[in-house]
ZADO-383601 format. One record per atom (N, C-alpha, C, O): residue in three letters; x, y, z. Coordinates in steps of 0.2 Angstrom, whole numbers, padded with zeros to 4 digits, always signed. Example, Ala and Ser with C-alpha at 12.3 -4.5 7.8 and 13.67 -1.06 7.14 Angstrom:
% ZADO-383601
Ala+0066-0028+0039Ala+0062-0022+0039Ala+0066-0016+0039Ala+0071-0017+0042Ser+0064-0011+0035Ser+0068-0005+0036Ser+0064+0000+0039Ser+0067+0006+0040
//
This chain:
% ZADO-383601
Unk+0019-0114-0032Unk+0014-0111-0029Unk+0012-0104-0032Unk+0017-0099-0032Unk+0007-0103-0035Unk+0005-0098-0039Unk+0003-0093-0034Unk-0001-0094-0029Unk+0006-0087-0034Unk+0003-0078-0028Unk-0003-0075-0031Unk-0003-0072-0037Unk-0007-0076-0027Unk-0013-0072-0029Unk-0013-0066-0023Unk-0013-0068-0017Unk-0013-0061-0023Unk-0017-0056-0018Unk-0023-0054-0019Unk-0026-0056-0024Unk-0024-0052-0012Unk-0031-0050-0013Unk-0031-0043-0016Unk-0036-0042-0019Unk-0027-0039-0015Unk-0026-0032-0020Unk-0023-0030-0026Unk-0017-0029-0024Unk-0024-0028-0031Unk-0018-0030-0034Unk-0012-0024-0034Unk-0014-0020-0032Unk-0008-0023-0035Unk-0002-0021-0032Unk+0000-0016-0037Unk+0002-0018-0042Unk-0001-0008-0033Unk-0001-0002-0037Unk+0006-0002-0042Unk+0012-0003-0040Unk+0004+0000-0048Unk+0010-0003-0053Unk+0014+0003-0054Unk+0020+0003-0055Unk+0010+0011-0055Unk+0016+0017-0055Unk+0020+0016-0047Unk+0026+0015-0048Unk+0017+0015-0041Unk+0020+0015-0035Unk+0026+0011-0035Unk+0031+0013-0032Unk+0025+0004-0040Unk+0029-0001-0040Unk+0034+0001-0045Unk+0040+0000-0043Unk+0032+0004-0049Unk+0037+0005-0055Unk+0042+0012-0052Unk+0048+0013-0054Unk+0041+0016-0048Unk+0045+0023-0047Unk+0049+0020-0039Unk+0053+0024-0037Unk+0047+0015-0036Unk+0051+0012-0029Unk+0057+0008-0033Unk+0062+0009-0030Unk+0056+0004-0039Unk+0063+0000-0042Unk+0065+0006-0046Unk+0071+0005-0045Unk+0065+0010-0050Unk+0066+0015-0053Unk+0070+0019-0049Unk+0075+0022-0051Unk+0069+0021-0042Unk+0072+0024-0037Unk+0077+0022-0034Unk+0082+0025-0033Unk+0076+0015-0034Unk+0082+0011-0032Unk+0087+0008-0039Unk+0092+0005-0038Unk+0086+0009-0044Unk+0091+0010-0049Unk+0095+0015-0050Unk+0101+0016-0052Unk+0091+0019-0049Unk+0094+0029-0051Unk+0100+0029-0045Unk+0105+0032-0044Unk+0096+0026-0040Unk+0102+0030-0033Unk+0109+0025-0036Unk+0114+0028-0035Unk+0110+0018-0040Unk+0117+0017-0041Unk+0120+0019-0047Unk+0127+0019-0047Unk+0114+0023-0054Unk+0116+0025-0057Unk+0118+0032-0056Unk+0122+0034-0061Unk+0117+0036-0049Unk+0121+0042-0048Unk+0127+0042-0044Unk+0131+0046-0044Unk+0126+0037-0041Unk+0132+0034-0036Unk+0139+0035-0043Unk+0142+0040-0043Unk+0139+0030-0047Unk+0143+0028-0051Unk+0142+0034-0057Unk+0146+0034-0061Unk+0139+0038-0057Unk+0140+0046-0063Unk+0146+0051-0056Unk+0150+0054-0059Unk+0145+0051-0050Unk+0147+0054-0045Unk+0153+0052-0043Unk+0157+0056-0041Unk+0154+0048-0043Unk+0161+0044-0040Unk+0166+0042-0046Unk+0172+0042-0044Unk+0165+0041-0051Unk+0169+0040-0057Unk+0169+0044-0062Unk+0174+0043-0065Unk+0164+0048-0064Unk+0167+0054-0069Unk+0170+0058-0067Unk+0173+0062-0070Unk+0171+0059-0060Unk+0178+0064-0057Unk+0186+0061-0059Unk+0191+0063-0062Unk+0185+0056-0058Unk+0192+0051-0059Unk+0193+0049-0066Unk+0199+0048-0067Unk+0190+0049-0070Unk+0189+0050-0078Unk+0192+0057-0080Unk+0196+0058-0084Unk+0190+0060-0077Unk+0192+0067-0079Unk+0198+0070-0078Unk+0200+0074-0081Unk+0200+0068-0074Unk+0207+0069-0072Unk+0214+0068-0073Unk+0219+0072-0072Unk+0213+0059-0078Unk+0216+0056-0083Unk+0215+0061-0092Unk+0219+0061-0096Unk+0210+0064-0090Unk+0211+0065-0097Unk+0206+0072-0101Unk+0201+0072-0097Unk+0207+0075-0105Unk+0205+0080-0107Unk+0197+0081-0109Unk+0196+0080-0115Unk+0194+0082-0106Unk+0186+0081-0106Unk+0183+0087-0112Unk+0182+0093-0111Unk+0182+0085-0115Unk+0176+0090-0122Unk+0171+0094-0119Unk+0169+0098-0122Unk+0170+0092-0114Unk+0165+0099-0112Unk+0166+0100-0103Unk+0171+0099-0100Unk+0162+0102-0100Unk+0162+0103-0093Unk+0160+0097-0088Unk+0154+0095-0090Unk+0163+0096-0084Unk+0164+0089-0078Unk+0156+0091-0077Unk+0152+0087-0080Unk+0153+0095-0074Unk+0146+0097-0074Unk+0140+0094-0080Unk+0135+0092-0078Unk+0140+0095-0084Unk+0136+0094-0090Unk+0139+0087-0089Unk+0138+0084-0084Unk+0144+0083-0093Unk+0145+0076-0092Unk+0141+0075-0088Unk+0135+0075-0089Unk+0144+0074-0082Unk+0139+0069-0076Unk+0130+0069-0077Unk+0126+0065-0076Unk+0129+0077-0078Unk+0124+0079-0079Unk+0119+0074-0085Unk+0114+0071-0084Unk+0122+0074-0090Unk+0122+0066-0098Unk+0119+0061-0096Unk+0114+0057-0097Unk+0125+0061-0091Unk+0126+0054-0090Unk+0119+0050-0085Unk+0116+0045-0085Unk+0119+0056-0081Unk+0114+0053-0074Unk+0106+0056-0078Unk+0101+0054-0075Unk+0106+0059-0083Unk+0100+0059-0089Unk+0098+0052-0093Unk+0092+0049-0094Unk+0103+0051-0094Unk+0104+0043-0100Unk+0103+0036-0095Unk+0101+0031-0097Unk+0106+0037-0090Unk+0106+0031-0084Unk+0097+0030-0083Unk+0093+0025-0084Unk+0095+0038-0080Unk+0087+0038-0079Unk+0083+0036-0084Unk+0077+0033-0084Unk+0085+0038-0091Unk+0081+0036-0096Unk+0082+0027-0097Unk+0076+0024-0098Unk+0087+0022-0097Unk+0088+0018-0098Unk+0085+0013-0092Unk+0082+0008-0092Unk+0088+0015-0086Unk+0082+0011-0081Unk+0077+0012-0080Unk+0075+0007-0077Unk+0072+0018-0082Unk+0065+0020-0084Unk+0066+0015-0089Unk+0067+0010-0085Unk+0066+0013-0096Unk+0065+0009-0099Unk+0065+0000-0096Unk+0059-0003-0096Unk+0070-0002-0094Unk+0071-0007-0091Unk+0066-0008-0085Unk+0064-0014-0085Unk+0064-0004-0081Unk+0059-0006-0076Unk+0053-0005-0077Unk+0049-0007-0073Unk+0051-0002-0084Unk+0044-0001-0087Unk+0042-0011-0091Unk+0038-0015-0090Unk+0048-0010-0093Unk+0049-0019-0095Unk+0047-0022-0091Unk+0041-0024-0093Unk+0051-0022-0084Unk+0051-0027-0079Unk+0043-0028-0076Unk+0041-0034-0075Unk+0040-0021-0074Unk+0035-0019-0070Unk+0029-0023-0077Unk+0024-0026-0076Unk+0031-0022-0080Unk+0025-0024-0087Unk+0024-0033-0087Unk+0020-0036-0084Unk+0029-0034-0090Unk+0031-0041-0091Unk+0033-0045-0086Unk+0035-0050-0089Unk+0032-0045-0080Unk+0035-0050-0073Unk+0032-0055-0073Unk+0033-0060-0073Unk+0023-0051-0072Unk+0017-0055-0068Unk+0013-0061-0075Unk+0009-0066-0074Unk+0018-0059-0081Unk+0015-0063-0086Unk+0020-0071-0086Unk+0018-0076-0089Unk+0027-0070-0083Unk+0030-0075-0083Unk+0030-0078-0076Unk+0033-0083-0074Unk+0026-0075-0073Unk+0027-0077-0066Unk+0032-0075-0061Unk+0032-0077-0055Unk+0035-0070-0063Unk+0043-0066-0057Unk+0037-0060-0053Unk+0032-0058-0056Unk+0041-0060-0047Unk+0038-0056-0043Unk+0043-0053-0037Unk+0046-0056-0033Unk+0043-0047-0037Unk+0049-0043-0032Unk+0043-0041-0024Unk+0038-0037-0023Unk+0047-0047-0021Unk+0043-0046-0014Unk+0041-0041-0011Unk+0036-0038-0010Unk+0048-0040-0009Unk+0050-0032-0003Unk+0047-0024-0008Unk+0044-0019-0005Unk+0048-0025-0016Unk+0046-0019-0017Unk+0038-0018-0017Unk+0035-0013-0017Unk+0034-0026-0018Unk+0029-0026-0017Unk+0025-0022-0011Unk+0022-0017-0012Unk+0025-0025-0005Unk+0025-0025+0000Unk+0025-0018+0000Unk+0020-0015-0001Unk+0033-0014+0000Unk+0033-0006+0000Unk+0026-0003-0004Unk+0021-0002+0000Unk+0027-0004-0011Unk+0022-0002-0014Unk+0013-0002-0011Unk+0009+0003-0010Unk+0012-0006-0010Unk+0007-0008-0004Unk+0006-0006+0003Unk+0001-0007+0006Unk+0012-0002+0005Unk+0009-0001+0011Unk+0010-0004+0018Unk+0008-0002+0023Unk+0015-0010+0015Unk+0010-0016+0020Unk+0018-0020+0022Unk+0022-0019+0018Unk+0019-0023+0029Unk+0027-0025+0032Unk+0028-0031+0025Unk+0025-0032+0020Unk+0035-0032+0028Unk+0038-0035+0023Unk+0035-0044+0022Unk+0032-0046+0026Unk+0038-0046+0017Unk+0032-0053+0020Unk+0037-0057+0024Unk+0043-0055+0024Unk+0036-0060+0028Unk+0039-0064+0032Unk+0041-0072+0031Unk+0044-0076+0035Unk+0039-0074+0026Unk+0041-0081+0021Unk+0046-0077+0020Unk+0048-0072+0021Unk+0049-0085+0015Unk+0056-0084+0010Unk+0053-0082+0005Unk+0047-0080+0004Unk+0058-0081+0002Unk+0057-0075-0004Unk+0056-0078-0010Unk+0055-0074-0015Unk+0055-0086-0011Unk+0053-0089-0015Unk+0044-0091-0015Unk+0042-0095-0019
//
């Protein structure tokens, strides 16, 4: 069953809600594990700047992949319900997620 809305489904709103939900476990894991890394061993520069890199290179690499995703979904037919829905405004759909 092919999804048509009647609106079509704001695509920067879409792209910075999975985007945001990326970055939060890419800082979760810069945050929880470059301390415990650092402690094992002699770090080349300051624990601050490392995590700092890291949680830079995490945002640029999930900005890429969600710019993908956000681009390229609707041409293969994939579609992320829940963030639609956010995106839009509008409760969550209440079907399956299929």
């Amino acid at each position: 069953m092919t999804y048509s809305p009647l609106k079509p489904v704001p695509r920067l709103r879409l792209f910075l809600l999975i985007w945001l939900t990326g970055m939060l476990g890419a800082v979760s894991v810069a945050v929880l594990m470059l301390p415990r890394i650092g402690m094992e061993v002699t770090l080349p520069a300051p624990l601050w700047l490392i995590t700092l890199a890291s949680v830079l290179q995490s945002g640029l690499l999930v900005a890429l992949a969600t710019w993908a995703g956000v681009a390229l979904a609707p041409k293969v037919g994939l579609r992320a319900p829940l963030f639609e829905a956010a995106a839009m405004r509008r409760p969550k759909p209440h079907r399956g997620l299929v």
